[in-house]
C-alpha positions in Angstrom: -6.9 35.7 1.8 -4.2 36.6 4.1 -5.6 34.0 6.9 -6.1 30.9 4.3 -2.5 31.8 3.3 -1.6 31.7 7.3 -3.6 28.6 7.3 -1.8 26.5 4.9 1.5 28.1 5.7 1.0 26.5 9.4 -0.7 23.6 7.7 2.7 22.6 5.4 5.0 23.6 8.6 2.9 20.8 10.6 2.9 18.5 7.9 6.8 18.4 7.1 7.7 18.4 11.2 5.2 15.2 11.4 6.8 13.7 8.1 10.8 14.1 9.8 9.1 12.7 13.3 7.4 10.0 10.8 10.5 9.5 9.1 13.3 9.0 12.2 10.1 6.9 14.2 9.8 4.5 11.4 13.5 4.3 11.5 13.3 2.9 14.9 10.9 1.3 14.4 12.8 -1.1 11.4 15.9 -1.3 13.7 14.2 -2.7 16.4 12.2 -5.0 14.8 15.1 -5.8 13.0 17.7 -6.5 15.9 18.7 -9.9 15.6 19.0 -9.3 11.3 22.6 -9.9 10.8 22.3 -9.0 7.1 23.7 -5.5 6.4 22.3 -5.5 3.0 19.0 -6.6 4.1 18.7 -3.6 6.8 19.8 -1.2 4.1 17.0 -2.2 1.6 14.4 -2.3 4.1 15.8 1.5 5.3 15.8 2.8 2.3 12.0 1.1 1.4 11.1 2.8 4.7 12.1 5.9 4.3 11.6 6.4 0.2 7.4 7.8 1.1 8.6 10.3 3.3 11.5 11.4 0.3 8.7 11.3 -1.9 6.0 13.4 -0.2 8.9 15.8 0.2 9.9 16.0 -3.2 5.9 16.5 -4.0 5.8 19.2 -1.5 8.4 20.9 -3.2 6.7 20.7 -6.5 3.2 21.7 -5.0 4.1 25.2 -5.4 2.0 25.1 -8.6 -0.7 23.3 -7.4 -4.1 25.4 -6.0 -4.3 26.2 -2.2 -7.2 23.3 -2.0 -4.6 20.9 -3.4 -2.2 21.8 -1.2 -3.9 21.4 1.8 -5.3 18.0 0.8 -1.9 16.7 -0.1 -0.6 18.2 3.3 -3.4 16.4 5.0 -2.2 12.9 3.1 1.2 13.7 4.7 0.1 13.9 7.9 -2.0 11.2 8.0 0.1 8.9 6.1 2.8 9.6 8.4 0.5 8.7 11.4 -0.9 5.4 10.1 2.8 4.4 9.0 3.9 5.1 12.8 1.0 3.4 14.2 1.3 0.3 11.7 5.3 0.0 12.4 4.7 -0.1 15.9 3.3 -3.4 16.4 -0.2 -1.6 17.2 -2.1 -3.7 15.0 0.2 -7.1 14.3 -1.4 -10.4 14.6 0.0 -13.3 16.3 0.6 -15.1 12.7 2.2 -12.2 11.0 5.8 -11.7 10.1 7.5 -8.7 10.8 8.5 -8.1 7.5 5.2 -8.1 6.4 4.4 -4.6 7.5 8.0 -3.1 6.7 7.2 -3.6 3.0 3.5 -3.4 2.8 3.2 0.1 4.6 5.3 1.9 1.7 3.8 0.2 -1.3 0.2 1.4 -0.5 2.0 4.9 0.4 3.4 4.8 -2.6 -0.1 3.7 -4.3 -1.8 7.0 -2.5 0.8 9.1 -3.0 0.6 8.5 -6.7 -2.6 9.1 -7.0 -2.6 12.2 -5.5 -0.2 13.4 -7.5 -2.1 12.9 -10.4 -5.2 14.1 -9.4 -3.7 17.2 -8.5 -1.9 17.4 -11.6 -5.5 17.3 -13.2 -7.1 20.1 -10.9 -4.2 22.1 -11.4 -4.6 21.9 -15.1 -8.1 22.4 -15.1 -7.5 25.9 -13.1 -4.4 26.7 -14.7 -7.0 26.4 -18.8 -9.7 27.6 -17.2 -9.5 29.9 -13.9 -12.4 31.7 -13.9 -14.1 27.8 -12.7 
């Protein structure tokens, strides 16, 4: 028990570091891309779309408390790797010729958003199911 608790302990510690690294990369990421944007209002809606996953898998991290250990550590795992493919995708790594810049600065969040959400719920569920019935 004592190393599982380790474990995940070292597992969230890992996870939020990534998600701050995530967080300040994607960042630079916007403002480069977005260098020649003279709109003010325009670089603060696309910062704030940037960075509202990595508030919200914050947030959820704070609120995992109740969830089970296996919970946990699957929603730390999302973290991590969503912070990795969001780095990856705003770097350019995988842009086509044809594709706008824009394009990934809004898409990456919304399906972060779309897995994020669902993991929430599903660990609202497995959390309920242990919380009725622990002895499962």
């Amino acid at each position: 028990m004592v190393e599982k608790t380790f474990n995940t302990t070292f597992l969230r510690t890992v996870a939020l570091i990534l998600l701050v690294v995530g967080a300040v990369g994607s960042l630079y990421f916007m403002f480069n891309a977005s260098r020649n944007q003279k709109s003010i209002l325009l670089i603060a809606l696309f910062t704030g779309w940037i960075l509202s996953p990595f508030v919200g898998l914050f947030l959820a991290d704070i609120f995992s408390k109740r969830w089970t250990v296996n919970v946990r550590v699957s929603f730390y795992w999302l973290m991590i790797i969503l912070t990795i493919v969001s780095l990856v995708g705003y770097s350019g790594a995988f842009n086509t010729p044809k594709t706008k810049n824009a394009f990934v600065f809004l898409v990456i969040p919304f399906f972060s958003w779309l897995l994020i959400t669902i993991s929430i719920l599903i660990a609202r569920k497995f959390s309920r199911k242990m919380h009725d019935n622990p002895l499962k």
